[in-house]
Backbone bond lengths (Angstrom), bond angles and torsions (degrees), N, CA, C in turn:
res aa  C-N    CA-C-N  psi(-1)  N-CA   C-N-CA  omega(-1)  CA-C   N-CA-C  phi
1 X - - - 1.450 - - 1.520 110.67 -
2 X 1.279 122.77 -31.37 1.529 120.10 -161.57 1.675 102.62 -111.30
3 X 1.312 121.44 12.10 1.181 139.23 178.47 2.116 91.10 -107.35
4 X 0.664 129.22 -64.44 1.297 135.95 169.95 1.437 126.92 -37.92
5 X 1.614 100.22 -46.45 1.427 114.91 167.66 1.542 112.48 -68.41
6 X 1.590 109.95 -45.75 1.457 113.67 -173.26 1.706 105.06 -58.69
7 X 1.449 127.77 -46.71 1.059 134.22 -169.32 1.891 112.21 -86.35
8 X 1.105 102.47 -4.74 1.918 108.33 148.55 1.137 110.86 -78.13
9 X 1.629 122.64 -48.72 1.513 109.78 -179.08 1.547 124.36 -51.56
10 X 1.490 91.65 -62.21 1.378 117.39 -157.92 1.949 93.04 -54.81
11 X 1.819 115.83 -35.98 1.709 96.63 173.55 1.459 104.57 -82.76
12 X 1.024 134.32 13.16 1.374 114.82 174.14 1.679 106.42 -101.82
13 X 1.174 127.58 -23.63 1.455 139.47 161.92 1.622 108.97 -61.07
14 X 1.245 107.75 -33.54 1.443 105.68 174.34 1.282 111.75 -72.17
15 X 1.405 109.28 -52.66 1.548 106.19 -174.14 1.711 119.51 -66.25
16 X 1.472 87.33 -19.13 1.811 78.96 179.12 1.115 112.57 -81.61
17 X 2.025 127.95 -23.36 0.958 132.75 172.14 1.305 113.66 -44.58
18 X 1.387 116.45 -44.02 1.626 125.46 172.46 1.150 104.53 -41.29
19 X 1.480 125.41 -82.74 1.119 128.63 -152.37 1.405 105.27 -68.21
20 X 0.997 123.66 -41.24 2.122 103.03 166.16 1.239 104.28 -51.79
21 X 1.101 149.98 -48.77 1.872 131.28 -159.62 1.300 86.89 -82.32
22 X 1.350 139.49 -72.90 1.306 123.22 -179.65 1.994 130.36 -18.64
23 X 1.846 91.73 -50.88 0.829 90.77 179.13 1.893 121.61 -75.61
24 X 1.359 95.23 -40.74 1.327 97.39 160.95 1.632 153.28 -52.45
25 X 1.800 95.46 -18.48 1.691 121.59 168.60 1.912 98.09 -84.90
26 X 1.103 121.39 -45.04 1.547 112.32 162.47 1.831 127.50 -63.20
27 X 0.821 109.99 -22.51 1.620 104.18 -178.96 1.808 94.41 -90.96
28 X 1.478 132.40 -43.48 0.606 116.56 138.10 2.031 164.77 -1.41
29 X 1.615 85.22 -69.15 1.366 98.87 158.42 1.667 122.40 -80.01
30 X 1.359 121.11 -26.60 1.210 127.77 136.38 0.994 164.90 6.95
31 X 1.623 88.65 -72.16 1.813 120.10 170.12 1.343 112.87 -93.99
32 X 1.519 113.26 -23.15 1.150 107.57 157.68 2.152 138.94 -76.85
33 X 1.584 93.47 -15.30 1.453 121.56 168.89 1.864 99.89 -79.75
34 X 1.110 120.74 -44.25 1.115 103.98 -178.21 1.713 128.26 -80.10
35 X 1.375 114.71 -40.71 1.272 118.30 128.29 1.287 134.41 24.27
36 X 1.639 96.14 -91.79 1.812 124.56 172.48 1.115 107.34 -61.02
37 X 1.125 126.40 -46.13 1.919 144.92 -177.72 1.844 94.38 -58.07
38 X 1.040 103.19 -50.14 1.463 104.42 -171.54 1.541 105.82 -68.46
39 X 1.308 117.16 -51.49 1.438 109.83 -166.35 1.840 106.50 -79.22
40 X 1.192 105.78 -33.45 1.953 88.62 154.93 1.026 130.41 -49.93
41 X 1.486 131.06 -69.44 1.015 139.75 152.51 1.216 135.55 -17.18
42 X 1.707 107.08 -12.04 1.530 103.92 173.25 1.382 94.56 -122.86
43 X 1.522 132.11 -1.20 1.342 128.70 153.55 1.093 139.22 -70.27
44 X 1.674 100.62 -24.16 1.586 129.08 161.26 1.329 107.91 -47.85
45 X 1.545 112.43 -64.19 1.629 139.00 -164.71 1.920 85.14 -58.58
46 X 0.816 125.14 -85.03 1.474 135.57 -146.82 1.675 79.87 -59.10
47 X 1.198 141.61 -87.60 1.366 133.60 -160.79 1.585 111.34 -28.23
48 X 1.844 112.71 -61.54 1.250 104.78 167.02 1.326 133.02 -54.17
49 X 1.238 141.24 -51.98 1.593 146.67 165.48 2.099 93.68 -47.54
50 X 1.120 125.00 -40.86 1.678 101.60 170.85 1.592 113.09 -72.67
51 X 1.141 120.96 1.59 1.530 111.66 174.35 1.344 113.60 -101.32
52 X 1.118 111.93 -9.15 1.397 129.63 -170.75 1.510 100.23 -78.65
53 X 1.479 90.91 -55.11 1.608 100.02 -160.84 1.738 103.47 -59.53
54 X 1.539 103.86 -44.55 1.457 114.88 -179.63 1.822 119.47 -68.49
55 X 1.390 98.20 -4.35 1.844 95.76 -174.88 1.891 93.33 -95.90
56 X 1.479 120.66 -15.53 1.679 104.65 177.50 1.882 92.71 166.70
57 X 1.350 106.55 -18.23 1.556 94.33 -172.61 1.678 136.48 79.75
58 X 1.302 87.70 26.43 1.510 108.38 176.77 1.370 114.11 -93.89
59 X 1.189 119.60 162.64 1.763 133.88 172.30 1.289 81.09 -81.67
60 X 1.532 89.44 133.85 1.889 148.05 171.36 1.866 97.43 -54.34
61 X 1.486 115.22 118.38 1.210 103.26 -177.73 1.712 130.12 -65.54
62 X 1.542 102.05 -13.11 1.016 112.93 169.85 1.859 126.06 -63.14
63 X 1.662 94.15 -19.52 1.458 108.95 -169.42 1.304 103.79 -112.27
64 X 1.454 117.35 29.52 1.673 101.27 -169.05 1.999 96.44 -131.30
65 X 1.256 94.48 116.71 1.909 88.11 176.80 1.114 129.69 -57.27
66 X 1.769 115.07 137.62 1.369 122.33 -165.04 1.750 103.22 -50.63
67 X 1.370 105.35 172.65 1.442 123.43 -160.31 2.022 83.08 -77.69
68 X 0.998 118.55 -29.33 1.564 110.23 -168.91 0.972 122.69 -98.35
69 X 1.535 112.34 35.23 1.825 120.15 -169.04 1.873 107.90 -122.86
């Protein structure tokens, strides 16, 4: 009986072992997707704010307070 029990544990420790590296090769791959996401995203930003600057040099309408403030 306690040979039986030991060898339920010991596969259920295995299998969870799985699922941490698993889970850990995804958060992983992740941080590296987000990362990339990030450093476009601020190449985006800088490309747009240089067109801005080059169309007259005005504040971004998104950044400029409504007429009733």
């Amino acid at each position: 009986m306690t040979e039986t029990r030991t060898d339920k544990l010991e596969e259920t420790v295995a299998h969870l072992s799985r699922i941490v590296e698993d889970l850990s090769e995804i958060v992983a791959r992740q941080e590296r997707e987000i990362d990339y996401l990030k450093r476009r995203v601020g190449l985006l930003l800088e490309r747009e704010a240089s067109r801005e600057v080059d169309a007259g040099g005005t504040i971004p309408l998104a950044d400029q307070k409504p007429p009733h403030w």
